[in-house]
Biopython code that builds the backbone (N, CA, C, O; Angstrom):
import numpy as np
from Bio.PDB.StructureBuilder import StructureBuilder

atoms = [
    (1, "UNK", "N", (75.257, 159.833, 124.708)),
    (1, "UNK", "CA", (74.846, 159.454, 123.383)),
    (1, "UNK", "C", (76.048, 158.834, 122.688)),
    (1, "UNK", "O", (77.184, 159.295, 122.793)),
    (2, "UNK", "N", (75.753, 157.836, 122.023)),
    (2, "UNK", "CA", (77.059, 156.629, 121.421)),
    (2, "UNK", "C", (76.329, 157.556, 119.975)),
    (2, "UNK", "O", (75.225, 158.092, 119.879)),
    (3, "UNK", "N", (77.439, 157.459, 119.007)),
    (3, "UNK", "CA", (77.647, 158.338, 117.607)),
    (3, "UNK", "C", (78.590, 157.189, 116.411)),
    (3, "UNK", "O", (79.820, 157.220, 116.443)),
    (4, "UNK", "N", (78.304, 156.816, 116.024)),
    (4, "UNK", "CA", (78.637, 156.144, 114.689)),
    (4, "UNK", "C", (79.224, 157.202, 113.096)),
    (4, "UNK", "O", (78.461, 157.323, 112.138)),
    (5, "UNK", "N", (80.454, 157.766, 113.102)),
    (5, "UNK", "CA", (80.993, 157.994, 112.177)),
    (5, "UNK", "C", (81.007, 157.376, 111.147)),
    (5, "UNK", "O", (80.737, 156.175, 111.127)),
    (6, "UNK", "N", (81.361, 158.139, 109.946)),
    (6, "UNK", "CA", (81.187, 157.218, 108.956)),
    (6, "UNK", "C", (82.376, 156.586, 108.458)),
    (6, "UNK", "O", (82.536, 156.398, 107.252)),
    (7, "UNK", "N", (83.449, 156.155, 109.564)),
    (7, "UNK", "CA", (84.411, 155.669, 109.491)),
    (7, "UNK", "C", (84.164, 154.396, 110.193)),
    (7, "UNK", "O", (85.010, 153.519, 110.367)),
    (8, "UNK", "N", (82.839, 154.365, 110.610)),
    (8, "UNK", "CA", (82.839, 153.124, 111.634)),
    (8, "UNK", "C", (82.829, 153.232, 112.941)),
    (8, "UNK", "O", (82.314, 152.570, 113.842)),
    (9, "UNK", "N", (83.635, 154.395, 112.888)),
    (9, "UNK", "CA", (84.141, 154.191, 115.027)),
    (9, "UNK", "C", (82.826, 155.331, 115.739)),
    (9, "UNK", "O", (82.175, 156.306, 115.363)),
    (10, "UNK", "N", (82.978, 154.394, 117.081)),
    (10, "UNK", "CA", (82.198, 154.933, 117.624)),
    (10, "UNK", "C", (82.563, 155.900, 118.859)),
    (10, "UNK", "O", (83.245, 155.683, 119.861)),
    (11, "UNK", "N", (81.786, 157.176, 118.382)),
    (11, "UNK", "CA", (82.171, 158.602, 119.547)),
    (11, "UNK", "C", (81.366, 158.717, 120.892)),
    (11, "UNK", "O", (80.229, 158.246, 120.898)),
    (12, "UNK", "N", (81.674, 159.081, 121.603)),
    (12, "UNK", "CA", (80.395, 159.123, 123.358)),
    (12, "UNK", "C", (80.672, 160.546, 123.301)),
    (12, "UNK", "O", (81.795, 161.010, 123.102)),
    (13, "UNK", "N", (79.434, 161.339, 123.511)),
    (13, "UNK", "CA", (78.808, 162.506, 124.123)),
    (13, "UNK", "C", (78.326, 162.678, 125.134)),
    (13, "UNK", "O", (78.451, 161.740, 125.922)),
    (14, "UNK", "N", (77.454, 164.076, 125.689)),
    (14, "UNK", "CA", (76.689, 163.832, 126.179)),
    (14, "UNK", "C", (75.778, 165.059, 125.785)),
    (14, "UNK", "O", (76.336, 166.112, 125.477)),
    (15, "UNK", "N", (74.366, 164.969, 125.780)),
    (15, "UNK", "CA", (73.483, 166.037, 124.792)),
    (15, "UNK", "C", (72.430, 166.151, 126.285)),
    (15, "UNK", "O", (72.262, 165.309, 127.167)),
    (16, "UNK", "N", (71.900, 167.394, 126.149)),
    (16, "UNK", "CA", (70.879, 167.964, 127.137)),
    (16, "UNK", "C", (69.570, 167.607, 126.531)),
    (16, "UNK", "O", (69.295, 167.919, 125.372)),
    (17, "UNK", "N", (68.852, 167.025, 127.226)),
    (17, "UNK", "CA", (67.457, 166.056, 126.747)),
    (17, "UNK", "C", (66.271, 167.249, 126.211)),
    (17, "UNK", "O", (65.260, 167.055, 125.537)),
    (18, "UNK", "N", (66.886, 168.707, 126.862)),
    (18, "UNK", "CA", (65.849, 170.004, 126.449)),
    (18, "UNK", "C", (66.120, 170.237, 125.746)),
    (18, "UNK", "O", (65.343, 169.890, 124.857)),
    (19, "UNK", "N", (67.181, 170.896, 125.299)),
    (19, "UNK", "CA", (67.584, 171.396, 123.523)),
    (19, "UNK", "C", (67.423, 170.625, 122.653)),
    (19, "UNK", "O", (66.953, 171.059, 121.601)),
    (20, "UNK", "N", (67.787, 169.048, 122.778)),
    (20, "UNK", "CA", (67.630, 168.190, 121.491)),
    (20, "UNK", "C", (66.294, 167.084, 122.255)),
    (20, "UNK", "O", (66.499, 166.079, 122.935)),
    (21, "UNK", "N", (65.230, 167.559, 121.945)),
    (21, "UNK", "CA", (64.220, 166.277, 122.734)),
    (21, "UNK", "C", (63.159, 165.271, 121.431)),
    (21, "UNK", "O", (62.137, 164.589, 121.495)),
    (22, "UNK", "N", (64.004, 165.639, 120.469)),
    (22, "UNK", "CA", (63.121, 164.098, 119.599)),
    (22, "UNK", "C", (64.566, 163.649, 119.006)),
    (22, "UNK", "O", (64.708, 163.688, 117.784)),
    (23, "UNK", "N", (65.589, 163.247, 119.787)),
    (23, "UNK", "CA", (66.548, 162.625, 119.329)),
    (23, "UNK", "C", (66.556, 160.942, 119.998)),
    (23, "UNK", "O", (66.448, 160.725, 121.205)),
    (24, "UNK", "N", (66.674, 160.082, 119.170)),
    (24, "UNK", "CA", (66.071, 158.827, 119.180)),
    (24, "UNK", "C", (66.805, 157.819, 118.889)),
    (24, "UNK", "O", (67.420, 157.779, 117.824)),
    (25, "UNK", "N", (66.862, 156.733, 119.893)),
    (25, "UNK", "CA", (68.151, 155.443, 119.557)),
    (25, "UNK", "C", (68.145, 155.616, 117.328)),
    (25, "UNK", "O", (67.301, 156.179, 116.631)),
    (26, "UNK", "N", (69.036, 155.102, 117.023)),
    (26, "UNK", "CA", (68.753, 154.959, 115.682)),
    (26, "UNK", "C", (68.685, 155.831, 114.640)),
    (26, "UNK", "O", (68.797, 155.541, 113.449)),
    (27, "UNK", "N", (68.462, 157.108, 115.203)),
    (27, "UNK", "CA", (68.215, 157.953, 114.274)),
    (27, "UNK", "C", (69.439, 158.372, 113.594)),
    (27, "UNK", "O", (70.457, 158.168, 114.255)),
    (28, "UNK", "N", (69.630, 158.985, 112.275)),
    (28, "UNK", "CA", (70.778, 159.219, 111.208)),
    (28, "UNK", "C", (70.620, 161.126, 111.770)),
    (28, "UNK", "O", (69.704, 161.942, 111.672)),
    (29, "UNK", "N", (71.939, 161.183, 112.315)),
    (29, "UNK", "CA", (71.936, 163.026, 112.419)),
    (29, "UNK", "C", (73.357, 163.329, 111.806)),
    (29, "UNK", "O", (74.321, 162.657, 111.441)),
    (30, "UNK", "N", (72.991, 164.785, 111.873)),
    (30, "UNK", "CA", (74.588, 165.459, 111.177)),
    (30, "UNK", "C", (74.585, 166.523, 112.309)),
    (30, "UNK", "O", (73.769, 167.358, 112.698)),
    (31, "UNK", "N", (76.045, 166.083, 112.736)),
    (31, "UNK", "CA", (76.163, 167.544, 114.170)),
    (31, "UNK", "C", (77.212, 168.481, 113.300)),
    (31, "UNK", "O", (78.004, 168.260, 112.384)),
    (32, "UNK", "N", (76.829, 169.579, 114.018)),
    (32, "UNK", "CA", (77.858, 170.740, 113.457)),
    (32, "UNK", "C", (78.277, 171.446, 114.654)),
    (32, "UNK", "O", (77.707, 171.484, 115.744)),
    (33, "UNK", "N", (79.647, 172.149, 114.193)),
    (33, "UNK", "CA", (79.933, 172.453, 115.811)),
    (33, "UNK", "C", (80.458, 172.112, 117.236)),
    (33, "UNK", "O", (80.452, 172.756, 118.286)),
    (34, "UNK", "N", (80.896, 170.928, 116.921)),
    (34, "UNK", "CA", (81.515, 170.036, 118.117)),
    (34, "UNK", "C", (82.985, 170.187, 117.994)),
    (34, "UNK", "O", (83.447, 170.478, 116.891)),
    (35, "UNK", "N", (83.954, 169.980, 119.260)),
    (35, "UNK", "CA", (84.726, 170.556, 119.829)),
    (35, "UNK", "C", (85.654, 169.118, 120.792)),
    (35, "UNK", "O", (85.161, 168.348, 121.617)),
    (36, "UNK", "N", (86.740, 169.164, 120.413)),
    (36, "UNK", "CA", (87.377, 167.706, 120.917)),
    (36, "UNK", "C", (88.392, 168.627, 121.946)),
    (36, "UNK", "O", (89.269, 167.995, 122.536)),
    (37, "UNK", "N", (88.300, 170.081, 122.175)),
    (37, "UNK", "CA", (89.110, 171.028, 123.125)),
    (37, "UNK", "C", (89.825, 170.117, 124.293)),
    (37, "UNK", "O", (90.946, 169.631, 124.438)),
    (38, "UNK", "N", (88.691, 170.133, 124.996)),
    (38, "UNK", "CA", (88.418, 169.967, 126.489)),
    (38, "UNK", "C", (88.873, 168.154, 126.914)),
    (38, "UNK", "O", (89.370, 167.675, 127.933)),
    (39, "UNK", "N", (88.361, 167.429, 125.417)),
    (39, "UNK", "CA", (87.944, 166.288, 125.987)),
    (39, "UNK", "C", (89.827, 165.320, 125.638)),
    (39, "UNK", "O", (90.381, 164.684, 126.535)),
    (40, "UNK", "N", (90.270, 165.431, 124.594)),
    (40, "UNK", "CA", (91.632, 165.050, 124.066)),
    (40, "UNK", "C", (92.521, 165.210, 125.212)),
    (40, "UNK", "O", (93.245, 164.320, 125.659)),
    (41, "UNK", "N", (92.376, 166.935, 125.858)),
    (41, "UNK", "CA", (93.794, 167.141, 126.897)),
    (41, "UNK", "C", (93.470, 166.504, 128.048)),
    (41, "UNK", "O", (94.457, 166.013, 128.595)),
    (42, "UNK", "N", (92.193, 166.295, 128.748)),
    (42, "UNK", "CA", (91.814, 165.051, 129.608)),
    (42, "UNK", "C", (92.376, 163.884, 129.081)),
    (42, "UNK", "O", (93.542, 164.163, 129.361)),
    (43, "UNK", "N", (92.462, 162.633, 128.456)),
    (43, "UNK", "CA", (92.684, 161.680, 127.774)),
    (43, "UNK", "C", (91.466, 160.599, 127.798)),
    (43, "UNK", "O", (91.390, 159.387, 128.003)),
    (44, "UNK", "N", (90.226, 162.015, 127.374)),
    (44, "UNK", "CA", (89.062, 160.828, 127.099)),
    (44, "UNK", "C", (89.626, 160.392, 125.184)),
    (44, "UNK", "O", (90.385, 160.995, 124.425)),
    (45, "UNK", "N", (88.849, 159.156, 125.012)),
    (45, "UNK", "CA", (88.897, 158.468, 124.104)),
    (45, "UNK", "C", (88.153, 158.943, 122.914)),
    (45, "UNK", "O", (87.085, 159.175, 123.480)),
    (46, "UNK", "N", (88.000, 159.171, 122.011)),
    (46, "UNK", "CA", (86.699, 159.070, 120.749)),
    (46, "UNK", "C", (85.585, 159.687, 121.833)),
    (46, "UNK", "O", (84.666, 158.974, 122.235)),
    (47, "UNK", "N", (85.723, 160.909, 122.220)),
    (47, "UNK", "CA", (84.726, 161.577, 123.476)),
    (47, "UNK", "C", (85.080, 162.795, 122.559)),
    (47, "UNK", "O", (86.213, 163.095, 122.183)),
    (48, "UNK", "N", (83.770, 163.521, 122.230)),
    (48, "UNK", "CA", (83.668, 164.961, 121.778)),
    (48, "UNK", "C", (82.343, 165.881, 122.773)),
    (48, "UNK", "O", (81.479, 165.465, 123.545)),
    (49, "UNK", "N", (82.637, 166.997, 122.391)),
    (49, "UNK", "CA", (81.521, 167.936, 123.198)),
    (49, "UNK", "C", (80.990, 169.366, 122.609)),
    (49, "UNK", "O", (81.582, 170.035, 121.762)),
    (50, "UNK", "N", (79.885, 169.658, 123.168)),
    (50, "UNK", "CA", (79.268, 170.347, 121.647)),
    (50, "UNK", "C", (79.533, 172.288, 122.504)),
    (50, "UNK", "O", (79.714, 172.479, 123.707)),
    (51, "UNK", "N", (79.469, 173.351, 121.457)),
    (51, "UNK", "CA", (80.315, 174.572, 121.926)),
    (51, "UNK", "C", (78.513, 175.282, 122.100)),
    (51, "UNK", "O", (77.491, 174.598, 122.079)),
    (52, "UNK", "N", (78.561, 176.264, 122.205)),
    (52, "UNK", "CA", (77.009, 177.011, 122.561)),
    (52, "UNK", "C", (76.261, 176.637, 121.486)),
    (52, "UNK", "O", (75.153, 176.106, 121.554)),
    (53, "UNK", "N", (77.171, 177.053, 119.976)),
    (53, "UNK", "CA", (76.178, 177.199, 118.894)),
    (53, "UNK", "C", (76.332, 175.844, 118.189)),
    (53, "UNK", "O", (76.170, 175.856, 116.969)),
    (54, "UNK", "N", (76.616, 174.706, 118.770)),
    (54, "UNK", "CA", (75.826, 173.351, 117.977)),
    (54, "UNK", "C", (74.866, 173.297, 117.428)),
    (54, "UNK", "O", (73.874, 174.004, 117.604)),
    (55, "UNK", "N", (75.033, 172.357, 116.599)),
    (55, "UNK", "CA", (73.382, 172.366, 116.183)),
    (55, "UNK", "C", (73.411, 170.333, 115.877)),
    (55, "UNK", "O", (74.450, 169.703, 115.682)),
    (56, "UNK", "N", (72.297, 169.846, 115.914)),
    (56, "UNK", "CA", (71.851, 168.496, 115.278)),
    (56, "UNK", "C", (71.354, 168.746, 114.596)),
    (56, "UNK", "O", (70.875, 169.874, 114.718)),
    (57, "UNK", "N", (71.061, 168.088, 113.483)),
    (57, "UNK", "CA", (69.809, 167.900, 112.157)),
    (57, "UNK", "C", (69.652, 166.237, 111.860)),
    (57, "UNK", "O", (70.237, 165.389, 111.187)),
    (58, "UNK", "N", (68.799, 166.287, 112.542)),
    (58, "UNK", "CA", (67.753, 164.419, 112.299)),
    (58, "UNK", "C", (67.435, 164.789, 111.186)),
    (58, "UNK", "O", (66.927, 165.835, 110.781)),
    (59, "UNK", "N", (67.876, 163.540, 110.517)),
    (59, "UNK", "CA", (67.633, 163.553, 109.072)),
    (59, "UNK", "C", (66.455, 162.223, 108.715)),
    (59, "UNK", "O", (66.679, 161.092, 109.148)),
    (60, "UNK", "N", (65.626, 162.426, 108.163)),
    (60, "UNK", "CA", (64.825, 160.939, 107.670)),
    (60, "UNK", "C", (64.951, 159.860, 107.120)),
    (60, "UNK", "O", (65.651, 160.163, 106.154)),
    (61, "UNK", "N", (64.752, 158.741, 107.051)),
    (61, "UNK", "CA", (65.597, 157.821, 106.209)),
    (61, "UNK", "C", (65.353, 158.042, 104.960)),
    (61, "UNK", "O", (66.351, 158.486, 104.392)),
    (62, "UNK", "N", (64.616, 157.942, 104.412)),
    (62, "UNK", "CA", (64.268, 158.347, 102.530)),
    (62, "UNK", "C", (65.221, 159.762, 101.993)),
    (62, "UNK", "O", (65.251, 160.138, 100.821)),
    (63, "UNK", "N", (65.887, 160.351, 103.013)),
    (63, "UNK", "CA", (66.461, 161.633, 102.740)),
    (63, "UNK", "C", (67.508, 160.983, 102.000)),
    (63, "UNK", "O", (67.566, 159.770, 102.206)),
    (64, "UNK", "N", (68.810, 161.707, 100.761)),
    (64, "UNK", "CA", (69.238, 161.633, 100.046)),
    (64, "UNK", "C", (70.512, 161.299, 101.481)),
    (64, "UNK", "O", (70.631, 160.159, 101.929)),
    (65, "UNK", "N", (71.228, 162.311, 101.947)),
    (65, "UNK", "CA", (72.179, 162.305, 103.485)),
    (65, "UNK", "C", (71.926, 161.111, 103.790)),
    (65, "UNK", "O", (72.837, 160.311, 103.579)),
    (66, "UNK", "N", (70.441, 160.503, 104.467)),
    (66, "UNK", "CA", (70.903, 159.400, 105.338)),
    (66, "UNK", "C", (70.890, 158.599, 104.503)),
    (66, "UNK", "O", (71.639, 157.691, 104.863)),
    (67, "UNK", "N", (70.278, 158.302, 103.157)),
    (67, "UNK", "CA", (71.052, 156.847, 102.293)),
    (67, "UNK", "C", (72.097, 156.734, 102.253)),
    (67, "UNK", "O", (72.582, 155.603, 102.257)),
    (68, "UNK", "N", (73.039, 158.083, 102.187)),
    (68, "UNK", "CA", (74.294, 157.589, 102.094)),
    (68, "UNK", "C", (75.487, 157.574, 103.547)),
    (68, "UNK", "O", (76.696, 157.506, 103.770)),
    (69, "UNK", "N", (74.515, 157.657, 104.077)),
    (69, "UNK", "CA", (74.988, 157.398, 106.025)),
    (69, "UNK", "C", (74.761, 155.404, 106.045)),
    (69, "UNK", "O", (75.093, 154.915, 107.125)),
    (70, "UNK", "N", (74.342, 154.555, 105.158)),
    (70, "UNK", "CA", (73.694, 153.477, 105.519)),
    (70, "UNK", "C", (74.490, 152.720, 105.754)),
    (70, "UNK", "O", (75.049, 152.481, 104.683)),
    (71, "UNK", "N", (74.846, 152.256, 106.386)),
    (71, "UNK", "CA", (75.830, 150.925, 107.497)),
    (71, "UNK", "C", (75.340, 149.684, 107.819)),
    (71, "UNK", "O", (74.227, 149.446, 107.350)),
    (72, "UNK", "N", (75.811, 148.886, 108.434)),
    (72, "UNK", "CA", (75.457, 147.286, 109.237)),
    (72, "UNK", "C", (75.128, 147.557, 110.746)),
    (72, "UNK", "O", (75.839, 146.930, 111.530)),
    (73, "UNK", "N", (74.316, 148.259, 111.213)),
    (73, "UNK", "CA", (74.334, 149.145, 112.685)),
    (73, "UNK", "C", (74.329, 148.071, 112.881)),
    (73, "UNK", "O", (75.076, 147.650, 111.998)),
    (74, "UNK", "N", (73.899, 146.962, 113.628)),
    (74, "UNK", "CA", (73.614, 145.840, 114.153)),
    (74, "UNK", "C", (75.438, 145.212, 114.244)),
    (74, "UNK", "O", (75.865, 144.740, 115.298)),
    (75, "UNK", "N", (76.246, 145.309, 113.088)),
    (75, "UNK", "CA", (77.284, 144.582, 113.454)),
    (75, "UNK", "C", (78.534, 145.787, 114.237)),
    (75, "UNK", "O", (79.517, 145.784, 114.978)),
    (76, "UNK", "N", (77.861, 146.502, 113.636)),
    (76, "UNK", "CA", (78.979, 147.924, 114.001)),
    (76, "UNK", "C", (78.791, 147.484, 115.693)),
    (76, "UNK", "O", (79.695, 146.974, 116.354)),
    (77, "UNK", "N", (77.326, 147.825, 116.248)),
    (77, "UNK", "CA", (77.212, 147.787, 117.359)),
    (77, "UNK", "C", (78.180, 146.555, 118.766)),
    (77, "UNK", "O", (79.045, 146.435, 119.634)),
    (78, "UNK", "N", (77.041, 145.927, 117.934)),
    (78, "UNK", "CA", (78.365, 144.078, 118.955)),
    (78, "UNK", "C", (79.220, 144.084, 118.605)),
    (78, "UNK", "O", (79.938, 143.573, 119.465)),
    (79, "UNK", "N", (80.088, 144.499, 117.337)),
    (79, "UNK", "CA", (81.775, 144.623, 117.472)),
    (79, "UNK", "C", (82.070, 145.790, 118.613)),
    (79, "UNK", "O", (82.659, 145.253, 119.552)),
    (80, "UNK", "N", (81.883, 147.055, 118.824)),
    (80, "UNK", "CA", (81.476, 147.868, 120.275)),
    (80, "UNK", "C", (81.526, 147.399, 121.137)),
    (80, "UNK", "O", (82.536, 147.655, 121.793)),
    (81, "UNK", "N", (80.422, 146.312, 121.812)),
    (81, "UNK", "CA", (80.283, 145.817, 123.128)),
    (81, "UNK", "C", (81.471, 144.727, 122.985)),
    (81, "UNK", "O", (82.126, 144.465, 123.994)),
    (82, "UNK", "N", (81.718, 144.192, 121.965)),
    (82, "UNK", "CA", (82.801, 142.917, 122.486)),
    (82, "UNK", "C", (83.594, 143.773, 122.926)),
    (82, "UNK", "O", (83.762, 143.433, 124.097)),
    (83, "UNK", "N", (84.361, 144.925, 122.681)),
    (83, "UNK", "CA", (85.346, 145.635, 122.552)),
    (83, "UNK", "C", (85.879, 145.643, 124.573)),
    (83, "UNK", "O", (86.871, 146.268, 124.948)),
]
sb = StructureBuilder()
sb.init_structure("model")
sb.init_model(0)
sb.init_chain("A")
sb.init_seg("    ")
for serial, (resi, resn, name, xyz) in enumerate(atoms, 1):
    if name == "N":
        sb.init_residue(resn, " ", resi, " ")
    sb.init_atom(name, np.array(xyz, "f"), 0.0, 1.0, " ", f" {name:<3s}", serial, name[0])
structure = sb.get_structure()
């Protein structure tokens, strides 16, 4: 899963399709609980990983949170792939 901060940059995961199964290209979430332990002393990049008690919360777009999550996804993205 590619993750869009609200700094712009983009984080890689990876999420179990059973615990989180209506998580959806596009969607605006707030993770709690994630853990850069494991992944920093390897020398992965902007790579995080989630501890037992993670949690996601998909948020809706009309929600108060994701208005103010609202970005240029489209340019964020292809600045990414040029990368």
């Amino acid at each position: 899963m590619r993750v869009i901060d609200s700094s712009n940059e983009i984080w890689h995961t990876q999420i179990y399709n059973v615990k989180y199964p209506l998580l959806r290209e596009g969607a605006y979430v707030r993770i709690r609980g994630c853990t850069l332990y494991n992944f920093a002393n390897k020398g992965y990049v902007r790579t995080f990983g989630f501890r037992p008690q993670s949690n996601i919360l998909t948020l809706p777009y009309p929600s108060k949170l994701a208005q103010d999550m609202m970005f240029d996804e489209f340019s964020a993205k292809n600045e990414f792939e040029v990368k």
